[in-house]
C-alpha positions in Angstrom: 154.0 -163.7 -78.6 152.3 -160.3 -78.2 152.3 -160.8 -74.5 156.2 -161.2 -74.1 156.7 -158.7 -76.7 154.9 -155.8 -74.8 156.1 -157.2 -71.3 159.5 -156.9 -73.0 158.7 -153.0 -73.9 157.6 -152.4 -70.6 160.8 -153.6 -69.2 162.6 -151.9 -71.3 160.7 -148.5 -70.2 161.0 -149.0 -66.8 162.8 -145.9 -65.0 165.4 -147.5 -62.9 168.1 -144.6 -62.9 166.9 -143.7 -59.3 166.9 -146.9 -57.2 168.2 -145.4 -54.4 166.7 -147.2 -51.6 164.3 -149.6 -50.9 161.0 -147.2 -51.5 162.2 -146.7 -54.8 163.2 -150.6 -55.8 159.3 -151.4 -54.6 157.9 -149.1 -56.7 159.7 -150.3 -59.8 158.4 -153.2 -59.0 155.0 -152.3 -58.5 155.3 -150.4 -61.6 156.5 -153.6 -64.0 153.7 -156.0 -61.9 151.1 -153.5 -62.7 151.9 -153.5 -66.4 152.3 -157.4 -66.7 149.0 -157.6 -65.0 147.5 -155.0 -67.5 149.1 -156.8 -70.8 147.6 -160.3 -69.0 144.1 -158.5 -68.6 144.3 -157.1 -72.3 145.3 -160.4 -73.7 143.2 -162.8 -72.4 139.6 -164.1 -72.6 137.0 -165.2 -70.5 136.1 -168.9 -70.2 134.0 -171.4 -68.8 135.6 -173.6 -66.3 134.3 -176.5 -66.3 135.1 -179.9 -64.2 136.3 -181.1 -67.7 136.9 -178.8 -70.2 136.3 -180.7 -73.3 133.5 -180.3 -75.3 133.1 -183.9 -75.8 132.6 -185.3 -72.5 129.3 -186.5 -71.5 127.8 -188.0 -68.7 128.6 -191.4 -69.6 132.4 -190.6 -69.5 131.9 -189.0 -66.0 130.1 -192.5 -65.0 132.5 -194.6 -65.9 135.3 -192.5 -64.3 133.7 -192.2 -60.7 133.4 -196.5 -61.7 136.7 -196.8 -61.7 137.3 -193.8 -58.9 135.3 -196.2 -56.9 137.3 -199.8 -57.2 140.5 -198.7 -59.2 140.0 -201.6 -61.5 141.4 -202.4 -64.4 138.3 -203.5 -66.3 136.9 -200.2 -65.0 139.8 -198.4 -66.6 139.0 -200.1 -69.9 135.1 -199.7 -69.7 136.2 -196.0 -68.8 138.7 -195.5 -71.8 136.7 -197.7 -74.5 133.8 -195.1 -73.7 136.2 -191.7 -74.0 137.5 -193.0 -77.4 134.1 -194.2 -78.5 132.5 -190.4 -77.4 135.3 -188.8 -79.3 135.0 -190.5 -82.0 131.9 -189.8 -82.5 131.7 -185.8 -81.6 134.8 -185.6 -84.3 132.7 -187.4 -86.7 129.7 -184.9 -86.3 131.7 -181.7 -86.3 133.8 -183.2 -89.5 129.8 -184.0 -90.9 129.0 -180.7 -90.2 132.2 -179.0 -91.9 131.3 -181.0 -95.2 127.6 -180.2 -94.6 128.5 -176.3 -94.4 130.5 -176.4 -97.8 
């Protein structure tokens, strides 16, 4: 929300009374590009890309993915999603015992 808000003020400030010619049009643009760029920079965080972005995954899940990469089987596909349920089951468990353990 803040970041539409102040892209909203910014086009709202933006000086075009003098768009005369092309010149002028590009550096209006520039203008509102630099200050969505500067909102975007002020806004965000910095993360860790990973291949897959859940804290959860293991190696196990990436075995039985490149399984079923391999052969596109079905049995694969269940070996592959019996183990992704079974290892998030079990993360959520440990950060719920953890939570309890805390209070």
């Amino acid at each position: 929300m803040a970041f539409i808000k102040d892209v909203t003020i910014s086009i709202k400030n933006l000086n075009t009374s003098n768009l005369s010619d092309i010149t002028s049009l590009d550096n209006v643009v520039d203008e509102f590009t630099n200050k969505v760029k500067s909102t975007r920079e002020k806004i965000s965080k910095i993360i860790n890309i990973m291949r897959y972005f859940k804290s959860w995954w293991n190696e196990d899940c990436s075995r039985d993915l490149v399984n079923y990469r391999l052969l596109k089987n079905l049995e694969d596909w269940k070996t592959f999603w019996r183990m992704v349920k079974n290892t998030k089951h079990t993360f959520l468990d440990l950060k719920i015992q953890e939570i309890a353990n805390k209070k």
